[in-house]
N, C-alpha and C positions, 0 to 999 in steps of 0.2 A: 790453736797454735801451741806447739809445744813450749816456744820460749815468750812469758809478758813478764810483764813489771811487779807483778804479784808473790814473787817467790818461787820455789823447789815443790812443784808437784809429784806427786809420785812416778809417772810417767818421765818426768826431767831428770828427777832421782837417779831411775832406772838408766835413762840414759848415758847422763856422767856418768854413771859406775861403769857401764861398758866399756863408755871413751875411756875411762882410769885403769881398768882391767884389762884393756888391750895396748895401752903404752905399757902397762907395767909385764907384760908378756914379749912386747917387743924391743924393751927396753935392753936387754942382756946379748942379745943378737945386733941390733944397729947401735948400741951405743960403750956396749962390752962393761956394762955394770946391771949388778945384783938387783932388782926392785926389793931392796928393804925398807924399813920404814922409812927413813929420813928421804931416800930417793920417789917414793911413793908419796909421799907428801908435798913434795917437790912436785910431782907429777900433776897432785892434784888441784894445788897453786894457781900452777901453770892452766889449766883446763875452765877452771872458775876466772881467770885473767882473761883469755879466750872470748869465755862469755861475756865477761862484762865490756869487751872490745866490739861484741857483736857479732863472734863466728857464732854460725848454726851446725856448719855442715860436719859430720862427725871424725873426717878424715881427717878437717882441715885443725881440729880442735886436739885431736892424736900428735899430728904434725908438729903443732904450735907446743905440745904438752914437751915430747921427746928434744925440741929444739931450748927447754929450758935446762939441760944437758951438755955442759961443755964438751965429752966425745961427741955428743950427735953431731952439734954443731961442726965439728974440725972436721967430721967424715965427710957432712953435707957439703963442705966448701971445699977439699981436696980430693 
């Protein structure tokens, strides 16, 4: 199982970095801000929050990442 109670395997690793590297790619386009550091951090906040909630699924953890983004959020809902 990719995700247990044991910690960040290299495999898990790998994965977050995706999830993190594709909100911070999609970030500038649906939310109209820079992935610089401070937003990227934010991003990855958001994605370790995710997990500890119990998403797996890697969209839904993208999703969850980009909605800790006050634009995303206003876009989503208008």
């Amino acid at each position: 199982m990719l995700f247990h109670e044991e910690g960040f395997d290299p495999e898990k690793i790998a994965f977050l970095e995706d999830c993190l590297d594709t909100a911070c790619g999609l970030a500038p386009k649906l939310a109209n801000v820079e992935c610089n550091g401070e937003v990227r951090k934010k991003l990855a906040l958001a994605i370790l929050e995710g997990v500890a909630r119990g998403m797996r699924a890697r969209d839904e953890l993208i999703d969850f990442a980009l909605r800790s983004l006050p634009p995303y959020r206003l876009k989503r809902a208008g």
